[in-house]
Each structure stands twice: as structure tokens, then as C-alpha cells.
C-alpha positions as CSV (number, residue, x, y, z in Angstrom):
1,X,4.9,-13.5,-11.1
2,X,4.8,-10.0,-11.7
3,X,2.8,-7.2,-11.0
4,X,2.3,-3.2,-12.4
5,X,3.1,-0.4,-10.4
6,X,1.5,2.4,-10.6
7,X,4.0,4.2,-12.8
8,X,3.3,1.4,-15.5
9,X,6.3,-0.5,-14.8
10,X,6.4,-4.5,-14.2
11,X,7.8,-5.7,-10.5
12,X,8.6,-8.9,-9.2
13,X,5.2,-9.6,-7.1
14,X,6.7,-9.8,-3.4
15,X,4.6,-11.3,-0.7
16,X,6.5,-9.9,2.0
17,X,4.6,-6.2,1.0
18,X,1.5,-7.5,1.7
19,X,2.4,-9.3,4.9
20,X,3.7,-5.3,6.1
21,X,0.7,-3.7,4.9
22,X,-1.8,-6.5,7.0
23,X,0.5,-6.2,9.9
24,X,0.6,-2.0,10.1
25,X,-3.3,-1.6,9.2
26,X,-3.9,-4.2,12.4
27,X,-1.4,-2.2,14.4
28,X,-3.6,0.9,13.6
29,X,-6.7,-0.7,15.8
30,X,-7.1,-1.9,19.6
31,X,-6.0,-4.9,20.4
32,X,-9.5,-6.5,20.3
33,X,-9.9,-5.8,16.8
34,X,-6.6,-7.2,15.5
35,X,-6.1,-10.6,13.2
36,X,-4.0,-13.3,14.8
37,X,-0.7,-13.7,12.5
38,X,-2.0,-16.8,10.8
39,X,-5.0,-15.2,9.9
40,X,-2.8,-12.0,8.3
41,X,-0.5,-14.6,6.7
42,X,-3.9,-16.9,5.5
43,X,-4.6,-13.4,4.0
44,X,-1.3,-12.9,2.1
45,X,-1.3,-16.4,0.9
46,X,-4.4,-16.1,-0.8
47,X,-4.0,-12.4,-2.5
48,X,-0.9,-14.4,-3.7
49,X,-3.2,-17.4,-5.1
50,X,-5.7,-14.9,-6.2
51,X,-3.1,-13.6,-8.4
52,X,-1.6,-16.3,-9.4
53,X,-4.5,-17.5,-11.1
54,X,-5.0,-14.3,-13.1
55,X,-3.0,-15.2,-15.7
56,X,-1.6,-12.1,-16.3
57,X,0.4,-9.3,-13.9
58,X,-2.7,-7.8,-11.8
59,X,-2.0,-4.3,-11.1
60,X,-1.1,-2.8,-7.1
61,X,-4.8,-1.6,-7.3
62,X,-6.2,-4.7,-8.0
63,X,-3.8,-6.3,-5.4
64,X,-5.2,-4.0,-2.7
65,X,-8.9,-4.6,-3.5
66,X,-8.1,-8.3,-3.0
67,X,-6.6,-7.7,0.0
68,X,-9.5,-5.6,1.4
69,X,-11.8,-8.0,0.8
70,X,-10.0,-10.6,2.4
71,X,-9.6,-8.5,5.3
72,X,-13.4,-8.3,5.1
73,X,-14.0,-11.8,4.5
74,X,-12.3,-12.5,7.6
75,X,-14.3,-10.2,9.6
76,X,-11.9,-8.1,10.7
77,X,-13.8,-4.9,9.3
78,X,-11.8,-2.3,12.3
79,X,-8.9,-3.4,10.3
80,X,-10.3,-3.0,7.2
81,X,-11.3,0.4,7.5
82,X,-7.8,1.3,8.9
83,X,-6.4,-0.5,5.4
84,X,-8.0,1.3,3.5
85,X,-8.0,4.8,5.2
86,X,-4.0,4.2,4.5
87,X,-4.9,3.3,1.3
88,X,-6.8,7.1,0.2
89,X,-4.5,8.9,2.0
90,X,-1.2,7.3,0.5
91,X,-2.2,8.8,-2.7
92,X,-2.7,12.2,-1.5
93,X,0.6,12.4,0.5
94,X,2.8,10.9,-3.1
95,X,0.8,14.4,-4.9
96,X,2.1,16.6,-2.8
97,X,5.3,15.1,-2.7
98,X,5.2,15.6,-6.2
99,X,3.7,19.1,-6.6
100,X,6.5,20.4,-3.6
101,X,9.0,18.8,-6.0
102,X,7.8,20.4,-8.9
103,X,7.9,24.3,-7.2
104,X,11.4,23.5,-5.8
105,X,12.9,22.6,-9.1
106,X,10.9,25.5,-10.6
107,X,13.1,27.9,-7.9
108,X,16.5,26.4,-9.3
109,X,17.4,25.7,-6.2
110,X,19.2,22.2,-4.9
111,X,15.9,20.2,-2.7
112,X,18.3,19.7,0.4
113,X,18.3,23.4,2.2
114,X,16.8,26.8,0.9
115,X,19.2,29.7,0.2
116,X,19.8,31.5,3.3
117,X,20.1,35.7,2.3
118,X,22.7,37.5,4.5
């Protein structure tokens, strides 16, 4: 199976990303909130399923909605809300990746060190 990235192109759909994502969002809460493994790799399995029975490559979007409300479903909402404050933010920290890439290449100047003046 496949999926699309953001960027438009096709990826082999990798499990494994999901199972990271589920396991750093439940890190992100108190212990009393967190899923037990089998219930983050219950989660996985079924985004995977979910998918699966698309019948086409779902895009990364779509793959994090299913996995939010699975997360939900599950009633693991402290870890939900962690998921998917990772998930606004991600988008913000790639722009200004982006835009500080832009202004450096504008300057001419190689992205490793700025030019030190004597």
C-alpha cells in the first residue's frame, strides 16, 4: 500500500510511523493518561486496516484523522489533545523552515555559517 505525502508524491505506507507518533503524543501526558502498548499498537493496526480498505493511497492527512479518532475512540482524549497539538504545530515549524530557507538563498550565501566581516 501506498500513501501521499504532502508534497504530492506516493510513499510506501509504513506502520512503524504511526506506532512513533502514538508512542511520543502518550509520552507528552502524565503517566495516568497514557495507552498501554497494546492499545497504541490496536491503534496502528487499525489506521492500517482502515486504509487498506480505501482502495486507493489515503493521503498523511487522512491518515492522521484516523488516527485521532482512534485515539479518541479509545478514550485516551489527554493523548489526543497532545496528538493533535503536534499535529498544528508541525505545520507551522516546516513554514518557517521554509521561509528561513528562502531569505538565506536570497543572501547568496552557503546555509551552514553566515559571513563573518573582519
Amino acid at each position: 500500500m501506498k500513501i501521499i505525502k504532502r508534497n504530492g508524491a506516493e510513499e510506501v505506507f509504513d506502520i512503524s510511523k504511526i506506532r512513533i507518533a502514538l508512542e511520543k503524543a502518550n509520552a507528552a501526558v502524565e503517566e495516568q493518561y497514557r495507552m498501554t502498548k497494546l492499545q497504541i499498537e490496536r491503534i496502528a493496526e487499525n489506521v492500517t486496516i482502515s486504509c487498506e480498505g480505501m482502495g486507493r493511497s489515503p493521503a498523511v492527512e487522512e491518515i492522521q484523522d484516523l488516527v485521532e479518532k482512534a485515539i479518541m475512540a479509545h478514550g485516551a482524549f489527554e493523548v489526543a489533545k497532545a496528538y493533535i497539538t503536534y499535529r498544528y504545530t508541525r505545520p507551522l515549524a516546516r513554514k518557517a523552515n521554509t521561509t528561513d530557507d528562502k531569505i538565506l538563498s536570497l543572501t547568496g550565501r552557503p546555509t551552514a555559517a553566515p559571513k563573518q566581516e573582519d
